[in-house]
C-alpha positions as a printed Julia matrix, in Angstrom:
79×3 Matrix{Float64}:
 -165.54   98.39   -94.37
 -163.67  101.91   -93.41
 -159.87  101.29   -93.04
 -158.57  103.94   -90.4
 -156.06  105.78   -91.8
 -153.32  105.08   -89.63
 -151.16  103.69   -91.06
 -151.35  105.87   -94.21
 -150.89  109.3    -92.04
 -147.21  109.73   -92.83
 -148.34  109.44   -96.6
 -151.21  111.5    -96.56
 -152.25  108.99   -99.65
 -155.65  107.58  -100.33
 -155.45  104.4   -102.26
 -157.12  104.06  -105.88
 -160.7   103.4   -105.54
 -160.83  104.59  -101.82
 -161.14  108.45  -100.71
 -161.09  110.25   -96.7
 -163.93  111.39   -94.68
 -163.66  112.88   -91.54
 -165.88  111.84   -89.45
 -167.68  113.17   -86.15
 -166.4   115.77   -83.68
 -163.14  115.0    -83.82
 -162.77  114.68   -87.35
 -161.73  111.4    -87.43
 -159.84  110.46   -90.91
 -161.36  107.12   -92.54
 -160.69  105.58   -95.83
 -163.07  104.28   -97.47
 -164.03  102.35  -101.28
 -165.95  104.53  -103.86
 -168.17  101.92  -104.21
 -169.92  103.05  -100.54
 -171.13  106.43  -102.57
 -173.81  104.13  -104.61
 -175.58  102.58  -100.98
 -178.39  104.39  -100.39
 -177.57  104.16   -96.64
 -174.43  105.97   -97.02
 -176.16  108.54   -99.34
 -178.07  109.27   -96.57
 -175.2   110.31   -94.31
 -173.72  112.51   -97.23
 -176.96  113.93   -97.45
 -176.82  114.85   -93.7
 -173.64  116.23   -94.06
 -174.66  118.37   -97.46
 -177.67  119.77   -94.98
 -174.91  120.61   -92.06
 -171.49  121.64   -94.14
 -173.4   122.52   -97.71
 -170.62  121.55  -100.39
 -167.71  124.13   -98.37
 -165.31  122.19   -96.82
 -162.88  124.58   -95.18
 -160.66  121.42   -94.31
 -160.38  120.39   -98.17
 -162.02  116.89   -97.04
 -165.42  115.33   -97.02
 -167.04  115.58   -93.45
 -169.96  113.42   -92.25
 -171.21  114.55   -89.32
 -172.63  111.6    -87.21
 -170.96  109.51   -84.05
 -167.95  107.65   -85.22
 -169.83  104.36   -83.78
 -172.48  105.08   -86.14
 -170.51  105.56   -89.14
 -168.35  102.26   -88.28
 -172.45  100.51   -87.94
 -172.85  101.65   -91.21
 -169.74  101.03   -93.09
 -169.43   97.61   -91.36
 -173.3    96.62   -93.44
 -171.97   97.85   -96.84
 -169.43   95.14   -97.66
């Protein structure tokens, strides 16, 4: 499941064993477990991204570029 980051903004801290994406236009901050990056589903959107963005991220943070609903779809099957 991706925990919006809301209520860690003032921190700006990613819990152990979680780490931000933005996601979609808006960039979108999401925190998310480290255990997503071994679903090949999810590997698929980093691989979209990787196409897009290359491994460059001018904004220091991961960026997957797909529709946030999308990326909640996804998230929401990994748990």
């Amino acid at each position: 499941m991706a925990i919006r980051l809301s209520r860690f903004v003032s921190a700006k801290k990613v819990p152990r064993g979680y780490f931000a994406v933005y996601v979609g236009d808006n960039q979108k901050r999401f925190v998310i477990p480290v255990s997503f990056l071994n679903h090949p589903s999810f590997q698929d959107l980093l691989g979209l991204s990787e196409e897009e963005f290359g491994y460059s991220h001018p904004t220091g943070g991961l960026r997957i570029i797909c529709d946030e609903n999308i990326f909640l779809n996804v998230t929401s099957r990994l748990n």
